[in-house]
N, C-alpha and C positions, 0 to 999 in steps of 0.2 A: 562631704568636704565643702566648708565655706568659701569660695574663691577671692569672698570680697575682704577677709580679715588680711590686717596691716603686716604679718606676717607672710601670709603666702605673698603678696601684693612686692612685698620686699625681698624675698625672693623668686619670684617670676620676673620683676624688673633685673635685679641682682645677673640672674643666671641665663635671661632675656628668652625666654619661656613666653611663648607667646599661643603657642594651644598646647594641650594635654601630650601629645605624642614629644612634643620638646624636652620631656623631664626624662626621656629614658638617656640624655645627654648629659643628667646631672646625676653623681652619687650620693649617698646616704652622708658622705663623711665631707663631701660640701656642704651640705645643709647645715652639719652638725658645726658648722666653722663660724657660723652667719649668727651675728648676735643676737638672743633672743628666741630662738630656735633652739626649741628641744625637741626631747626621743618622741615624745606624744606628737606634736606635728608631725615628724618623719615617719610616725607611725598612721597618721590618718592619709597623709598622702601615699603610701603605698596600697592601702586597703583602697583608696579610692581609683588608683591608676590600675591595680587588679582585679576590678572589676572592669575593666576596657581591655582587659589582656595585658598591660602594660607594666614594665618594671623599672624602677630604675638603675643605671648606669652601673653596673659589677654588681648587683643584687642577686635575692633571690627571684625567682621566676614568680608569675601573678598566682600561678597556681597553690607555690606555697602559702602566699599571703591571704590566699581565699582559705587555705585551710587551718590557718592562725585563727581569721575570723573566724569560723568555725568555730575553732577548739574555745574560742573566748568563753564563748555561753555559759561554758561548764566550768570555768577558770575565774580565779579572782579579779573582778576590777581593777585594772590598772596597772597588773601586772606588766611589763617590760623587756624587752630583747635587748640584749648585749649586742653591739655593733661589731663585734668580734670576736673568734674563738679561742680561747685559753689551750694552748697547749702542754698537759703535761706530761714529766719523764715517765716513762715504763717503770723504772726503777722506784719510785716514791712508795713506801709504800704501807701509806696510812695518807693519802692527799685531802686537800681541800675541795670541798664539795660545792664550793660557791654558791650555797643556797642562802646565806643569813644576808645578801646583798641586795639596799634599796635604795631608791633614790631619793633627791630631796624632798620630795612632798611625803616619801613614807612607804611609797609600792613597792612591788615585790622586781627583782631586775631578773629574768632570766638568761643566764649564763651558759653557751654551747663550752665543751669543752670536748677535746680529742686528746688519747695517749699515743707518745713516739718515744722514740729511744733516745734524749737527750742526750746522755750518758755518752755514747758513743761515739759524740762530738766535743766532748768538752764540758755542754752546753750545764746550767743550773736545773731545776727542778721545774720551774713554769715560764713560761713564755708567748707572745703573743703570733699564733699563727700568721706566716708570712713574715715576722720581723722576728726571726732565730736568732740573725748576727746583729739585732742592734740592741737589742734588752734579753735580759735574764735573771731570775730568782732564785736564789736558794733557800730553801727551809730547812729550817733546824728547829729543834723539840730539847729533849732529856739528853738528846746524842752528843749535844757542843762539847759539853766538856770530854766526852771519848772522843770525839774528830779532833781538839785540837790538844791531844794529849796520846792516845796511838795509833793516829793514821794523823798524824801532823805535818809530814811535808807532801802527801796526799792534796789535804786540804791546804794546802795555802798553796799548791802549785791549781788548784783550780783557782782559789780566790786571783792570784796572777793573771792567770787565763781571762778568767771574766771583767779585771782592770783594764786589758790591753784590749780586748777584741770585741768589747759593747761599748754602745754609747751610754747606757746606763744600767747598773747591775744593783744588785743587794740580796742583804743577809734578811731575812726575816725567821725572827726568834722567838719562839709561842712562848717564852719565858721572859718576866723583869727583870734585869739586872736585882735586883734583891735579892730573887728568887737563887740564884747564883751567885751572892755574896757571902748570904747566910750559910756557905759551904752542907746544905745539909741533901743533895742531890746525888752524891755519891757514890759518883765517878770519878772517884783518884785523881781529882785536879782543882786546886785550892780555889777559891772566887776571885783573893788577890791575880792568882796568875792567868785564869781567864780573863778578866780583866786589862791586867799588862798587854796579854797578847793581843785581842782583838782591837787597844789604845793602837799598840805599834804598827798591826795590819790596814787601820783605817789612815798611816799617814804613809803608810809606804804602795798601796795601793787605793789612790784618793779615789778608783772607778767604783767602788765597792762603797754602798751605804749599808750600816748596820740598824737594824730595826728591830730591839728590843719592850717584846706586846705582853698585854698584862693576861695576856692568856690566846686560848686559841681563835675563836671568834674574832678579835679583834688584829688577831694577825691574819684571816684570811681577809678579812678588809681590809688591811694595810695592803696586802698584795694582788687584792685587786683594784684599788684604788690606784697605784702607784702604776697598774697595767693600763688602765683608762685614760689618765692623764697621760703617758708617754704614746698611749695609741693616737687620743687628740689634741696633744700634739704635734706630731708627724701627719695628721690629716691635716690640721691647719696649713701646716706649710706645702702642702697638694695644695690647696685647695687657693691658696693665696696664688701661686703659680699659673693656676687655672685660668682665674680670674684676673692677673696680669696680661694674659696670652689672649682671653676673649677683650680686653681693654686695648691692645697696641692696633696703632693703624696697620689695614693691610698694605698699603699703599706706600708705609713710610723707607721702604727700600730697594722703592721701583725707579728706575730712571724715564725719566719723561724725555730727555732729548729727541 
């Protein structure tokens, strides 16, 4: 780990790191706030602080990350951890496997995921561990048109559900609109009137974005991409918090009398 590069430099002054044992005070999804700072630094300063036994702040333990480096040797270069776990329903059942997922330069991202009972709550299909009530996914495939033709107040009493009780939800649909136009799918329900219906449902429950993909690959990127950005997002505004809190005087609501 280079101590002297304008990166760590800006975040040790940043998060006021002043030896090695300071960083177990800072989290991965601070770093990841701080401009300029990607997964690859957050990834050398963890191997480097697990090597001194040290991890940082809500992480995993040194020990994992000595046995990351490890597995590396044997693993593609460059390959990448997912700062979060995807959670999906029990119920799914043919899900996204999160493997076609990389980042900008081209790597490979790996992706933890765990299965729970969505279902049982209400909840969509994927979601981001730990944040159940503020986002949720639904996938849909060949089914759209049987969900909203005979299980129709089914479905749109979820789509409801998911308007009212996330801060942001959506449809994602391994189909184009075309694909569903050209009526030749063949489930007793015309493209016009899928159409009409999901127009009416996007204005009566504006919580619900629909996201029609030109196939399936690009709809597990859509909903992993859309999980990433709503997770850092909501780190960011940790993280801004944080760093208001290490910013305010202690002193500014002490009386001196």
């Amino acid at each position: 780990m280079n101590t002297k590069t304008k990166i760590y430099l800006r975040c040790a002054d940043l998060f006021r790191v002043r030896c090695q044992d300071d960083w177990r005070r800072v989290s991965a999804a601070d770093l990841l706030s701080v401009q300029g700072c990607g997964e690859t630094f957050v990834l050398k300063l963890r191997l480097w602080l697990a090597h001194s036994g040290l991890n940082l702040r809500g992480d995993n333990p040194a020990a994992y990350w000595l046995e990351v480096e490890r597995g590396a040797a044997t693993q593609e270069i460059g390959e990448l951890l997912c700062p979060f776990t995807i959670v999906i329903d029990s119920n799914e059942q043919y899900p996204f496997a999160f493997t076609s997922i990389r980042n900008k330069s081209g790597d490979r991202v790996q992706v933890r995921t765990r299965t729970r009972p969505l279902y049982t709550v209400g909840g969509g299909d994927y979601t981001i561990d730990g944040m159940e009530d503020l986002i949720q996914l639904e996938r849909k495939g060949d089914d759209l048109p049987s969900s909203l033709a005979q299980r129709r107040d089914a479905f749109e009493a979820e789509i409801r559900r998911l308007s009212e009780s996330c801060e942001f939800a959506a449809v994602i649909v391994e189909h184009s609109w075309s694909y569903f136009l050209r009526d030749e799918h063949g489930y007793g329900m015309s493209g016009k009137a899928i159409h009409r219906t999901v127009t009416a449902w996007q204005v009566a429950y504006p919580g619900v974005h629909w996201w029609f993909c030109e196939s399936r690959v690009h709809a597990e990127n859509v909903a992993f991409r859309l999980l990433d950005c709503f997770w850092r997002s909501k780190q960011k505004e940790l993280s801004e918090l944080v760093r208001s809190a290490a910013d305010a005087d202690p002193f500014s609501s002490v009386d001196f009398d």
